[in-house]
MITORSE-172658 format. One record per residue (C-alpha): z, x, y. Coordinates in nm, 3 decimals, padded with zeros to 5 digits. Layout:
<lumlos>
<pz->Z px->X py->Y>
...
</lumlos>
This chain:
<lumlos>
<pz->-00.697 px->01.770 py->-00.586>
<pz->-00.493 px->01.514 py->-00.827>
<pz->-00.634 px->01.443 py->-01.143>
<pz->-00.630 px->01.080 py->-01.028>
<pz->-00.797 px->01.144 py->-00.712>
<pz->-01.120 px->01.293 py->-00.883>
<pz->-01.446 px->01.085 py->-00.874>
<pz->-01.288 px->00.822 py->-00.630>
<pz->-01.436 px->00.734 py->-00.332>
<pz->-01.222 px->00.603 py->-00.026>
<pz->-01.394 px->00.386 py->00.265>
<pz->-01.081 px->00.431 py->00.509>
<pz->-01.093 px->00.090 py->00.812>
<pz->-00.856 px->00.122 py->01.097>
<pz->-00.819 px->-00.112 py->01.317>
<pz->-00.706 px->00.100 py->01.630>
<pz->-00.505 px->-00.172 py->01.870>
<pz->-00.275 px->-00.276 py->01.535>
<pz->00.085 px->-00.301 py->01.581>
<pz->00.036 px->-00.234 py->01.953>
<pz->-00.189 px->00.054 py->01.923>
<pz->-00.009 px->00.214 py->01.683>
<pz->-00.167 px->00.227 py->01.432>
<pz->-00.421 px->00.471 py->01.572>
<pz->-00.170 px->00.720 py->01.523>
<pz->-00.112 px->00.625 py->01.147>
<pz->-00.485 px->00.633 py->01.104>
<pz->-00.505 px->00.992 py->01.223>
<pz->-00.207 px->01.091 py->01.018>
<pz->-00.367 px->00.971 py->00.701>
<pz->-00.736 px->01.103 py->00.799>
<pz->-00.554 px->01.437 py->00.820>
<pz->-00.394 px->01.399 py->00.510>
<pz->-00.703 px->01.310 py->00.297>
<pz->-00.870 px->01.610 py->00.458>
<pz->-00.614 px->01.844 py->00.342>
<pz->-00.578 px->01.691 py->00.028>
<pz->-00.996 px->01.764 py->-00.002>
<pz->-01.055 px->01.377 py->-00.094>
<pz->-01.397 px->01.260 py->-00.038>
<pz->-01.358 px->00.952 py->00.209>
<pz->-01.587 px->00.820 py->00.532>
<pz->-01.355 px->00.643 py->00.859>
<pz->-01.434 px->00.318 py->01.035>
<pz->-01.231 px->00.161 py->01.325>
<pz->-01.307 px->-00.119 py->01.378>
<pz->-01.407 px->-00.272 py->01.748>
<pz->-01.355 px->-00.671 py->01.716>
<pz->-01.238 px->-00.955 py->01.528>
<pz->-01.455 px->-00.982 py->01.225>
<pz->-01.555 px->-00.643 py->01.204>
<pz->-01.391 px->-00.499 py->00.917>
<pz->-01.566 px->-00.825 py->00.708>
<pz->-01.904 px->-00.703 py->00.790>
<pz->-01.819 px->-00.309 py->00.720>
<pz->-01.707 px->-00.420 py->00.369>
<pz->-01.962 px->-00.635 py->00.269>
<pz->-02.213 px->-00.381 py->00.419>
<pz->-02.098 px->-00.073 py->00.256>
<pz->-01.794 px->-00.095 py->-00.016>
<pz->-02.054 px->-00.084 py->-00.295>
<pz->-02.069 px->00.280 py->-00.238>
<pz->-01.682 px->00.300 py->-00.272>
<pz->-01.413 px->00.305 py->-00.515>
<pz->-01.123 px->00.196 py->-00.304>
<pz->-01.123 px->00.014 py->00.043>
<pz->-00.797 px->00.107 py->00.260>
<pz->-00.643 px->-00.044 py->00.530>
<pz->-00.467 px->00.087 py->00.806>
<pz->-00.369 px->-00.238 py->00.989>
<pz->-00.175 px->-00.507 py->00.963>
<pz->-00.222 px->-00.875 py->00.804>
<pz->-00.532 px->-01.009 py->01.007>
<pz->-00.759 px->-00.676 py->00.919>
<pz->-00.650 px->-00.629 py->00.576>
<pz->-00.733 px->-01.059 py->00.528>
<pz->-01.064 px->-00.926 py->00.661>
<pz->-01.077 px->-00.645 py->00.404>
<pz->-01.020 px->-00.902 py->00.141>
<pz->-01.277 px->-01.156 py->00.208>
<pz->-01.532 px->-00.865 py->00.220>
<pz->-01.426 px->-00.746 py->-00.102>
<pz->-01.456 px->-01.096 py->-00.220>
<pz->-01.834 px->-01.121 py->-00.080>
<pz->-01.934 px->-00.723 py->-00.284>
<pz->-02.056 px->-00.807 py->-00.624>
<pz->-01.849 px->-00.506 py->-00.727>
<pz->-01.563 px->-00.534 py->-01.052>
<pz->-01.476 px->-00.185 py->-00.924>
<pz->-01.369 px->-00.205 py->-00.576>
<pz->-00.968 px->-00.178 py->-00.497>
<pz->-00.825 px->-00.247 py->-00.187>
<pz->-00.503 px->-00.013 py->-00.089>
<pz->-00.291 px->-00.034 py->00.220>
<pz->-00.140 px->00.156 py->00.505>
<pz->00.066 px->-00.053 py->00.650>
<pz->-00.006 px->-00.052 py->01.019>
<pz->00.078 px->-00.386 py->01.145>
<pz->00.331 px->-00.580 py->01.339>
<pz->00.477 px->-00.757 py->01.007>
<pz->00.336 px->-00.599 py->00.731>
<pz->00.366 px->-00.894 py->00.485>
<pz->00.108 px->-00.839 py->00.266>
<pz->00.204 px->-00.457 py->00.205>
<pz->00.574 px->-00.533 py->00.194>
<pz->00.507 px->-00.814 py->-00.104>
<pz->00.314 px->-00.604 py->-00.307>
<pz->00.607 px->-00.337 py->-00.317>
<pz->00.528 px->-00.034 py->-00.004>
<pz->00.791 px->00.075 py->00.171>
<pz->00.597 px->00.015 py->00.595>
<pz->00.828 px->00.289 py->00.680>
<pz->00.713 px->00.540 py->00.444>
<pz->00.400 px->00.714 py->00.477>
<pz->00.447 px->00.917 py->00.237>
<pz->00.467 px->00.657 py->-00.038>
<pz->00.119 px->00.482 py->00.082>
<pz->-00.030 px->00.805 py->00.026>
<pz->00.089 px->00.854 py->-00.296>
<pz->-00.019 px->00.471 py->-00.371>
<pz->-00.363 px->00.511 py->-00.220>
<pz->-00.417 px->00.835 py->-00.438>
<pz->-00.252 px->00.730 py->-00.724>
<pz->-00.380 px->00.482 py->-00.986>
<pz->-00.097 px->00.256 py->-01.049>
<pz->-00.271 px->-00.122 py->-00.993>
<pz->-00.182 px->-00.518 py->-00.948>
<pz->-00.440 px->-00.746 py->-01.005>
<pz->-00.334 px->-01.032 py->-00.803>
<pz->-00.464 px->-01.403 py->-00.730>
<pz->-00.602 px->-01.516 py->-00.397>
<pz->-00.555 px->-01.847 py->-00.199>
<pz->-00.915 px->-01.981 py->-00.152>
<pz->-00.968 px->-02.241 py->00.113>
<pz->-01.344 px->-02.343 py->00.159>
<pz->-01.531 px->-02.048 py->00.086>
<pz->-01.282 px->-01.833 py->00.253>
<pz->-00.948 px->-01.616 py->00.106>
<pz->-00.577 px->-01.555 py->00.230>
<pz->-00.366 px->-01.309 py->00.020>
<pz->-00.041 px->-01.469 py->00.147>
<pz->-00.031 px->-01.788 py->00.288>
<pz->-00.215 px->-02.069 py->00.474>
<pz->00.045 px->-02.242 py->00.681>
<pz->00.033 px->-02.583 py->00.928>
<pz->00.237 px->-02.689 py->01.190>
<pz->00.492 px->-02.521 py->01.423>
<pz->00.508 px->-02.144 py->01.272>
<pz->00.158 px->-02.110 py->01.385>
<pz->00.211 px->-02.320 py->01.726>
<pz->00.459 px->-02.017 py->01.772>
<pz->00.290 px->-01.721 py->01.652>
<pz->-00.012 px->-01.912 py->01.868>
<pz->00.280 px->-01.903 py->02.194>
<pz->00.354 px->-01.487 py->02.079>
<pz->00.018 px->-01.380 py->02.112>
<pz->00.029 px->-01.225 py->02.536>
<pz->00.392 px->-01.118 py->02.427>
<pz->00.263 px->-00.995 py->02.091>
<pz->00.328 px->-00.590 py->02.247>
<pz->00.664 px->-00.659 py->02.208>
<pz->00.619 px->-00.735 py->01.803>
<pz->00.868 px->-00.941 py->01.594>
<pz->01.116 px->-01.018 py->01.913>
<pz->00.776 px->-01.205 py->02.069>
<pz->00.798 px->-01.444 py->01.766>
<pz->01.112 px->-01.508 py->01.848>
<pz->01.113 px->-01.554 py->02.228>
<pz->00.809 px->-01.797 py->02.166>
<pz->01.008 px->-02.013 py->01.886>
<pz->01.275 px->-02.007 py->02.101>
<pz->01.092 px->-02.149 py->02.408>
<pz->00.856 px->-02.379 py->02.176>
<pz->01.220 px->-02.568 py->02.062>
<pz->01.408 px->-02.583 py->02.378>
<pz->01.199 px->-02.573 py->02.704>
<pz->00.906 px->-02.693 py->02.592>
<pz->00.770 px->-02.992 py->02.454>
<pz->00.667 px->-02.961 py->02.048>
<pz->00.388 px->-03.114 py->01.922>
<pz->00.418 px->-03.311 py->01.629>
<pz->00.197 px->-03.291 py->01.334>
<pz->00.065 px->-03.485 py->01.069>
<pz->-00.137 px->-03.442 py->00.713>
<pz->-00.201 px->-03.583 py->00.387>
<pz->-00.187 px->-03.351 py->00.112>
<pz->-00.334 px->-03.460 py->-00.215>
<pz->-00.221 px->-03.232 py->-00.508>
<pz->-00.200 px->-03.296 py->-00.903>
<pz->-00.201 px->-03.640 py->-00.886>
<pz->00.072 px->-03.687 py->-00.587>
<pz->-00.004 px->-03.757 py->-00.232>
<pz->00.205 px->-03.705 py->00.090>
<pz->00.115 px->-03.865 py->00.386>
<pz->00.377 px->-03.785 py->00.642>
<pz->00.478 px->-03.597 py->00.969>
<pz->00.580 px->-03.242 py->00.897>
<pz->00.738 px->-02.928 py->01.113>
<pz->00.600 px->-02.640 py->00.853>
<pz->00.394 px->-02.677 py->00.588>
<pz->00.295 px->-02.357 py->00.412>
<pz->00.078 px->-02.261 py->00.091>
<pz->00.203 px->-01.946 py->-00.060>
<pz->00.105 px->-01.684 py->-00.287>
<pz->00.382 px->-01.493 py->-00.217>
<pz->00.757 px->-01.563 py->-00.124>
<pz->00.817 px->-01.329 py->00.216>
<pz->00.660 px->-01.442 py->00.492>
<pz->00.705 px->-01.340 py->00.872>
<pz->00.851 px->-01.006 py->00.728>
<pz->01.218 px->-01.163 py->00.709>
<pz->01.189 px->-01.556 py->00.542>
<pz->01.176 px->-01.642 py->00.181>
<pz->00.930 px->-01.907 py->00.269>
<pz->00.918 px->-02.029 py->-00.110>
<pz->01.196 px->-01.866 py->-00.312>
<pz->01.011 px->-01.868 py->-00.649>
<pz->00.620 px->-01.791 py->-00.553>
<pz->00.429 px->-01.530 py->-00.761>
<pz->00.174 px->-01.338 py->-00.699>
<pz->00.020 px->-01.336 py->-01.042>
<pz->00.081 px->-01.637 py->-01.190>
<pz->-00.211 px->-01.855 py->-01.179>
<pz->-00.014 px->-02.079 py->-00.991>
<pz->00.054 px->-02.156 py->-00.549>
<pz->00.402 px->-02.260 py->-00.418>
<pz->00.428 px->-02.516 py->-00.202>
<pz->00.647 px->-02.513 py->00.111>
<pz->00.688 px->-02.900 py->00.282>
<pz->00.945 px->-02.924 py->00.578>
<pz->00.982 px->-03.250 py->00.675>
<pz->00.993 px->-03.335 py->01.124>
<pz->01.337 px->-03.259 py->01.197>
<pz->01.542 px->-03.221 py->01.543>
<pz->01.459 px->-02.799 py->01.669>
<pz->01.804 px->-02.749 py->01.625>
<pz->01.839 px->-02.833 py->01.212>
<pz->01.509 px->-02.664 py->01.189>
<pz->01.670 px->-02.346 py->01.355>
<pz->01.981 px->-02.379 py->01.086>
<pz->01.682 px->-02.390 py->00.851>
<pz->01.510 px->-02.137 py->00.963>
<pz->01.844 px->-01.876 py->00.931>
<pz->01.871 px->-02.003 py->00.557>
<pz->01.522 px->-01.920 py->00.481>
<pz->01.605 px->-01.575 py->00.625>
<pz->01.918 px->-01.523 py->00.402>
<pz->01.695 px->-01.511 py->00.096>
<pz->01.540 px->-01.838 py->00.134>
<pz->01.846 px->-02.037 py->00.076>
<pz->01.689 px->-02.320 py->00.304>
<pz->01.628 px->-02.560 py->-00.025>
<pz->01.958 px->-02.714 py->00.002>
<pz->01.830 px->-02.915 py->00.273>
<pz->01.688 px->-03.292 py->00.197>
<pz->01.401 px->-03.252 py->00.452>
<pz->01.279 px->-02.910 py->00.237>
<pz->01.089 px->-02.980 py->-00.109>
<pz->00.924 px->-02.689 py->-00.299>
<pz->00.571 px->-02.757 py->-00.533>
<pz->00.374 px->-02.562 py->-00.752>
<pz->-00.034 px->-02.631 py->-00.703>
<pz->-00.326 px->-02.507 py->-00.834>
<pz->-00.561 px->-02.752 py->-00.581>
<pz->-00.523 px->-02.941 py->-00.316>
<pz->-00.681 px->-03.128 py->-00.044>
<pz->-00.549 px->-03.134 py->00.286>
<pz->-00.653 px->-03.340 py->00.571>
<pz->-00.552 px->-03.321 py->00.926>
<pz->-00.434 px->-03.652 py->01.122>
<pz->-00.351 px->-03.510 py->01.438>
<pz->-00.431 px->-03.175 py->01.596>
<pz->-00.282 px->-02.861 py->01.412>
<pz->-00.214 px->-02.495 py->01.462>
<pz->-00.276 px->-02.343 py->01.110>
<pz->-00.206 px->-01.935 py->01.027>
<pz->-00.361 px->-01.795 py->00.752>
<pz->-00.244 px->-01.470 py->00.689>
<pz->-00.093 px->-01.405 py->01.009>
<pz->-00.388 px->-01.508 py->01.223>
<pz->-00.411 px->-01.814 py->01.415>
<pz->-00.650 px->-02.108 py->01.411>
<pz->-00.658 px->-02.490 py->01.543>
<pz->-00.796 px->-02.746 py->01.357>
<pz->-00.905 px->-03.121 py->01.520>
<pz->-00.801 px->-03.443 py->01.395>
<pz->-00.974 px->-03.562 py->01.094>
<pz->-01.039 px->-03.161 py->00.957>
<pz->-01.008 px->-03.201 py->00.588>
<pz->-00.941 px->-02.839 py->00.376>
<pz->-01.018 px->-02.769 py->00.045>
<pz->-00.732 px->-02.535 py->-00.110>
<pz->-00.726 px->-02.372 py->-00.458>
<pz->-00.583 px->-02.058 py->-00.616>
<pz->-00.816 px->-01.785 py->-00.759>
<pz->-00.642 px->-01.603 py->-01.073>
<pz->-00.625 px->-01.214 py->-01.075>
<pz->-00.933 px->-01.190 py->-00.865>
<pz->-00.849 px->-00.898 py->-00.661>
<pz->-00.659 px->-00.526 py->-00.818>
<pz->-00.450 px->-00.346 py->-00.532>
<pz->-00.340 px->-00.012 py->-00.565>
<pz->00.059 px->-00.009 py->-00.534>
<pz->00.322 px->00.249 py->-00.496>
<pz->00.388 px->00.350 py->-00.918>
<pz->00.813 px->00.279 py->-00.842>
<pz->00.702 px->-00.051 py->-00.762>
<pz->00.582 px->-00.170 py->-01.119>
<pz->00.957 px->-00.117 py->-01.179>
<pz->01.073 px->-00.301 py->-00.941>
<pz->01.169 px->-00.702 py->-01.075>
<pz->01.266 px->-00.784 py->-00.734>
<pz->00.857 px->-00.822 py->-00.624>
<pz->00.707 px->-01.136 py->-00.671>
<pz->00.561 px->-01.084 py->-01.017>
<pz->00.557 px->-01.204 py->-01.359>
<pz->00.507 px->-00.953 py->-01.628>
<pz->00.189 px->-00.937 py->-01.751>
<pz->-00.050 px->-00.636 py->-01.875>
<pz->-00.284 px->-00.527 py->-01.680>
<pz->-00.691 px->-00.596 py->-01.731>
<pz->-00.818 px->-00.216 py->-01.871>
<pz->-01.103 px->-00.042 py->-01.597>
<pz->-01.400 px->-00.213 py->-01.649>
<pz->-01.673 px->00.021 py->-01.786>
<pz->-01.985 px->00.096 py->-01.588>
<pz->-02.221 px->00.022 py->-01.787>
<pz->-02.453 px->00.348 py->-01.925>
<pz->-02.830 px->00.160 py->-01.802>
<pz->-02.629 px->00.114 py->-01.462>
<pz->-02.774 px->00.405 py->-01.188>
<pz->-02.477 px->00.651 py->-01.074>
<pz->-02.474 px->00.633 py->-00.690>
<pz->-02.570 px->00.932 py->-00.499>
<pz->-02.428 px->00.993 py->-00.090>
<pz->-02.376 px->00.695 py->00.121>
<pz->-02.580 px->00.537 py->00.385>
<pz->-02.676 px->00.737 py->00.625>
<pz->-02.562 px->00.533 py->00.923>
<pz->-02.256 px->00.463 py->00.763>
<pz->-02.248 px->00.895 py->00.690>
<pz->-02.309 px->00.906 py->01.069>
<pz->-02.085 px->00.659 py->01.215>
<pz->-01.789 px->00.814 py->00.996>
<pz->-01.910 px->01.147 py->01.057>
<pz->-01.819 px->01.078 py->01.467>
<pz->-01.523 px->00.903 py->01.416>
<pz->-01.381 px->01.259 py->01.190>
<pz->-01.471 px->01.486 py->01.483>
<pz->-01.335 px->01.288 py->01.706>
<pz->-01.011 px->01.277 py->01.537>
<pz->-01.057 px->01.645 py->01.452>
<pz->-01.122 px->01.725 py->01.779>
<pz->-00.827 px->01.512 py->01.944>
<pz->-00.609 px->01.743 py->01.652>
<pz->-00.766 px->02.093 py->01.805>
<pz->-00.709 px->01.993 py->02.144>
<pz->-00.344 px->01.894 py->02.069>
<pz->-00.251 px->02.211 py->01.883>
<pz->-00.414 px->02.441 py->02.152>
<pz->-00.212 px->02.256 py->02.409>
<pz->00.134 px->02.228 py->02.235>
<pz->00.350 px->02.557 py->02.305>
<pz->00.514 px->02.549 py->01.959>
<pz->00.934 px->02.592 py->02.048>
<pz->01.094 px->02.839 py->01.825>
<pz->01.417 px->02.756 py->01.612>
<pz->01.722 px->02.895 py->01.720>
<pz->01.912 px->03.136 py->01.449>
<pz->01.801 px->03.082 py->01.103>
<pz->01.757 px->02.701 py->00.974>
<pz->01.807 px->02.578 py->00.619>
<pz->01.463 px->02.452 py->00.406>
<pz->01.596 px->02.120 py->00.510>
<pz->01.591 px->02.124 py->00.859>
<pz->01.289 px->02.347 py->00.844>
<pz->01.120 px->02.019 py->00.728>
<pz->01.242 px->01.805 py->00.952>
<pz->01.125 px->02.044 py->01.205>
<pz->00.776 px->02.037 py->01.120>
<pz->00.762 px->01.694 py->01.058>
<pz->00.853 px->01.627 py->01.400>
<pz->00.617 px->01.835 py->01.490>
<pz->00.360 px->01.665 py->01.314>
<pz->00.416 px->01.332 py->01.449>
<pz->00.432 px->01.463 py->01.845>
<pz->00.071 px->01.619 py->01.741>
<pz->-00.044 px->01.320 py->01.588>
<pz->00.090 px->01.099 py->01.908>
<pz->-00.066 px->01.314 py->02.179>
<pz->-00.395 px->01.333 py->01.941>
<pz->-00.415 px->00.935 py->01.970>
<pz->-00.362 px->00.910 py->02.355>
<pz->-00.677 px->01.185 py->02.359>
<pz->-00.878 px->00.970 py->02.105>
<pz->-00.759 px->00.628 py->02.268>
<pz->-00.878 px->00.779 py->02.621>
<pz->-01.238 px->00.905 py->02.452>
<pz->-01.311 px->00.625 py->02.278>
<pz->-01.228 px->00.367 py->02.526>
<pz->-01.436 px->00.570 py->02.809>
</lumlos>
């Protein structure tokens, strides 16, 4: 076992039906992993919206880390139970399973690489990041109004089909459909704007929607939000826009773009608006007034240890806080719950069992002449993943019978 790995505690939440199911398989590829790796974790999926809030705030206190295979909604979740624990020593970690992956790909993984989450979820390099709190709720990313979340509202039936939904839905919203028009009044540092908007978005982070550079110049760790205003515009500027924002967020040049840097601000609602906060959707009436503020270095994340080299991530050099110290007078905790033992303990034989069945099934091809170390590797990883897709059809089929 690493040296790093000792002590820890993971409480592993997948949420099964990410990324179009998907991420089932990357949960049972990691669950095998930690098993071979002998780290002492428990498994949750989870079974509806909401219910990765209520594992965490029912059970993290007996954890270390909290990781989550899923995508932006179910790690948001994660968040605002970690938020909820009374716990300085809870980190959150990802495996990004989801359809964009925004939170994951800001904070430096690679959603590709599987083998780099691991090393990040077993590893100890650490962010400590600030939150976007609105009401008594958090977002890690943004809190957006007006017609991003119309569309991602319009992509939901289509949302199988992943990114190329969001597009198909934009694409209808602006041309063969009629687009509703928006407007709020922002009050922020002493400035007020009271106008109709296409996009409004709140960011703690610059990338947004996988592809746009939302807000060019956002941080994740500098005390500070950056405000994105887009101004109503014809569909077909706000398309030429939109291309700019994807070409490194090069969309500033335009009049009816303005970028701010908040700390608070109120936001009220004059009309009817879509809102997405972190990828999920919500509609808020007329008159809905928001409180908005940024929380500083509330939450540590375990990243990849290349990424602290990178300077291309959105953050500001600063030294990390040191581990806070449990304190001697503090009792050292002993098992888990023991409905939590038994919920996880199901959830591992079931994927265990799923793996067994696979294997016993799979007539294992043998390699023709005598291959390299190299494509020895390949081979087996290949293998790996056909065993780990069959094993989630088995699983998929148990648990939804």
């Amino acid at each position: 076992m690493p040296r790093t790995v000792e002590g820890k505690r993971y409480l592993v939440i997948v949420n099964p039906v990410s990324r179009g199911g998907k991420a089932q398989e990357e949960g049972i590829w990691l669950l095998n992993r930690l098993k071979r790796a002998s780290v002492e974790y428990e498994a949750l999926f989870t079974e509806r919206a909401g219910h990765a809030e209520e594992m965490v705030v029912k059970w993290a206190e007996d954890f270390d880390v909290v990781v989550s295979v899923s995508g932006d909604g179910t790690t948001n979740e994660i968040i605002n139970g970690i938020m909820k624990v009374p716990s300085s020593r809870l980190k959150l970690a990802m495996f990004p399973a989801g359809t964009a992956d925004d939170f994951a790909c800001n904070m430096g993984y690679d959603r590709k690489d599987k083998e780099q989450a691991l090393r990040a979820i077993l590893g100890d390099a650490c962010r400590t990041i600030d939150l976007i709190r609105y009401d008594d709720r958090y977002a890690a990313v943004s809190f957006g109004l007006g017609v991003d979340s119309e569309i991602a509202e319009g992509a939901y039936k289509w949302k199988r089909f992943r990114i190329p939904a969001y597009f198909y839905s934009g694409l209808r919203i602006c041309f063969f459909e009629d687009r509703r028009r928006y407007r709020v009044r922002f009050d922020y540092d002493d400035q007020i704007f009271d106008d109709w908007v296409l996009i409004a978005i709140l960011c703690n982070a610059p990338l947004f929607g996988r592809y746009i550079k939302i807000h060019p110049e956002a941080k994740m760790n500098d005390g500070v939000l950056g405000l994105t205003i887009g101004r109503e515009m014809p569909n077909v500027y706000g398309l030429v826009l939109f291309f700019f924002a994807c070409l490194g967020g090069r969309h500033g040049f335009s009049r009816k773009v303005s970028f701010h840097q908040v700390r608070r601000m109120r936001v009220e609602c004059k009309t009817d608006t879509f809102a997405q906060i972190d990828g999920e959707v919500y509609r808020f009436e007329a008159g809905k007034v928001i409180e908005l503020s940024v929380v500083p270095r509330c939450l540590r994340v375990l990243v990849p240890p290349e990424s602290l080299r990178d300077r291309k991530l959105p953050f500001v050099p600063r030294e990390e806080p040191p581990e806070p110290v449990q304190l001697s007078f503090m009792l050292s905790r002993e098992g888990v719950a023991e409905e939590l033992e038994a919920v996880s303990r199901k959830i591992k034989a079931s994927v265990e069992r799923a793996m067994e069945l696979t294997r016993y099934r799979r007539k294992w091809m043998p390699l023709v002449g005598r291959p390299t170390g190299r494509q020895q590797a390949f081979d087996f990883d290949l293998e790996e993943t056909r065993l780990i897709r069959r094993a989630a059809k088995i699983l998929r089929k148990e648990l939804g019978g």
